[in-house]
C-alpha positions as CSV (number, residue, x, y, z in Angstrom):
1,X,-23.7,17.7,-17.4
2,X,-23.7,19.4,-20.6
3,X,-24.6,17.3,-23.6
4,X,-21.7,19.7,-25.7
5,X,-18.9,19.2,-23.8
6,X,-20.0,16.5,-21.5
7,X,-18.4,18.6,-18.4
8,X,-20.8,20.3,-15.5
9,X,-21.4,23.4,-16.5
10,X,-20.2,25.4,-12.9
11,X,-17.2,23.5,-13.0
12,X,-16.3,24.5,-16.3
13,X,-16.6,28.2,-15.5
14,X,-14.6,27.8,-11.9
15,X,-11.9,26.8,-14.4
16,X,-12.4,29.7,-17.3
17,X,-13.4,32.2,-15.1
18,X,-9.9,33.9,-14.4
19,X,-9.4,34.4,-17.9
20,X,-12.2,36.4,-18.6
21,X,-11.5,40.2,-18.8
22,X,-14.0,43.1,-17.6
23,X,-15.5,45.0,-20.6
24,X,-14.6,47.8,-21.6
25,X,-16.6,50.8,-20.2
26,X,-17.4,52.4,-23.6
27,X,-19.4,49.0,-24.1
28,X,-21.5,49.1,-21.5
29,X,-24.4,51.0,-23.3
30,X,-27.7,49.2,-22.9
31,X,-30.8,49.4,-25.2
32,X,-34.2,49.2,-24.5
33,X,-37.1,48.5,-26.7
34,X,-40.4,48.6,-26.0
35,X,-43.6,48.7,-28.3
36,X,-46.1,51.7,-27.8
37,X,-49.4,53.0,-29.9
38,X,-49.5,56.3,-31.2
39,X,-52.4,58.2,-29.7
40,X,-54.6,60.9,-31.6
41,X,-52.2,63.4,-31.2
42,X,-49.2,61.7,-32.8
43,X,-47.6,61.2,-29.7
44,X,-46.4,57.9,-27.5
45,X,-45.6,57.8,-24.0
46,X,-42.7,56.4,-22.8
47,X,-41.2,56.9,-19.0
48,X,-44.0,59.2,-18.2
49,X,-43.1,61.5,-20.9
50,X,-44.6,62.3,-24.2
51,X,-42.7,61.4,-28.1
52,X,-44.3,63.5,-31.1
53,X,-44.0,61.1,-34.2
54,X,-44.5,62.6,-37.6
55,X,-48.4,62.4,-39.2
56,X,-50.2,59.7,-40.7
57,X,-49.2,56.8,-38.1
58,X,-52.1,57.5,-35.5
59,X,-53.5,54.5,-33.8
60,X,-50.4,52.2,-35.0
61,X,-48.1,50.1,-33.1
62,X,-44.5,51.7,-33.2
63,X,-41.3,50.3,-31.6
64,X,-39.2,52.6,-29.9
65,X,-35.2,52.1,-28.9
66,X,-33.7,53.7,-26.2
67,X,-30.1,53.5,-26.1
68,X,-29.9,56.4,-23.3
69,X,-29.1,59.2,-25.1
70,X,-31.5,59.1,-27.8
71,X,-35.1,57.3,-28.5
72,X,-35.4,56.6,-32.0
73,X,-39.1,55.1,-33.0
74,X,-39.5,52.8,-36.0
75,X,-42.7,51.5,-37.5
76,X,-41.5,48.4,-38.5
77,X,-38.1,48.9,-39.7
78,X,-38.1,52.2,-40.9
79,X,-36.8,54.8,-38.8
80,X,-39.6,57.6,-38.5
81,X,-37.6,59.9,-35.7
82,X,-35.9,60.1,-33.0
83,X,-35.5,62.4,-29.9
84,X,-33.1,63.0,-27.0
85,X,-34.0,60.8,-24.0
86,X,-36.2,63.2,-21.1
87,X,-34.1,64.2,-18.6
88,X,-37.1,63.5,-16.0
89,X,-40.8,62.8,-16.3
90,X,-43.9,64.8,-17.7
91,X,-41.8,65.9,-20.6
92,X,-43.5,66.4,-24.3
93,X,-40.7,66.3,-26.8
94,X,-41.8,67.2,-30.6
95,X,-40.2,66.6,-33.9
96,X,-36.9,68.5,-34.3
97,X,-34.8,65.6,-34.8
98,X,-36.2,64.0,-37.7
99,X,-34.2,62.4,-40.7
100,X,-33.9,64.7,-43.5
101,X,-35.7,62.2,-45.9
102,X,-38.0,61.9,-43.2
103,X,-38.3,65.8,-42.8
104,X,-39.3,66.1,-46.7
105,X,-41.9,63.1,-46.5
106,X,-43.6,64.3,-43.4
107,X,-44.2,68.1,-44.7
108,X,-45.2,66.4,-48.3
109,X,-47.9,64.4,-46.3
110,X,-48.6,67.3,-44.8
111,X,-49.4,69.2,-47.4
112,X,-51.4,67.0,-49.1
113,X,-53.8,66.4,-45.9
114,X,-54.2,70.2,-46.3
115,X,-55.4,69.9,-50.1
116,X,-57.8,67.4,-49.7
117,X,-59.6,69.1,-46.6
């Protein structure tokens, strides 16, 4: 019994269950997240392949969000890249994707690493 409605619950579907539609197929995308650390060489792994994230986040926790086609990673909520989703496994995919702010950040980072070296 259902404390909202005060029906049983299985019932209440038998009886809306015929008006419910199928989706539509353009809706059936489904993401994945998942939480990885970025190892010494600026890369996570993620379905046995390997995700180059720009420098200056090694030994961090990023999330990353596969939605199929594409896995963007985030350290907390700012978008750091993304990449296409590996076809198969043992893949190394590097930067070549990244936002264009993101782009101009990471070389400036870069560069400065450089100078103080």
């Amino acid at each position: 019994m259902h404390r909202t409605h005060g029906e049983v619950v299985d019932e209440r579907f038998a009886r809306e269950a015929p008006l419910l539609t199928p989706l539509r197929p353009e809706l059936t995308v489904i993401g994945v997240r998942a939480t990885r650390r970025v190892n010494a060489e600026d890369f996570v792994e993620y379905r046995a392949s390997g995700y180059q994230v720009p420098p200056g986040h090694r030994g961090r926790t990023v999330v990353l969000r596969d939605d199929g086609e594409r896995v963007h990673i985030y350290a907390v909520d700012t978008l750091l890249c993304m990449h296409p989703t590996a076809a198969g496994k043992g893949q190394t995919l590097r930067i070549g994707t990244l936002v264009p702010s993101l782009q101009r950040a990471s070389s400036s980072i870069a560069r400065v690493r450089s100078m103080t070296r």
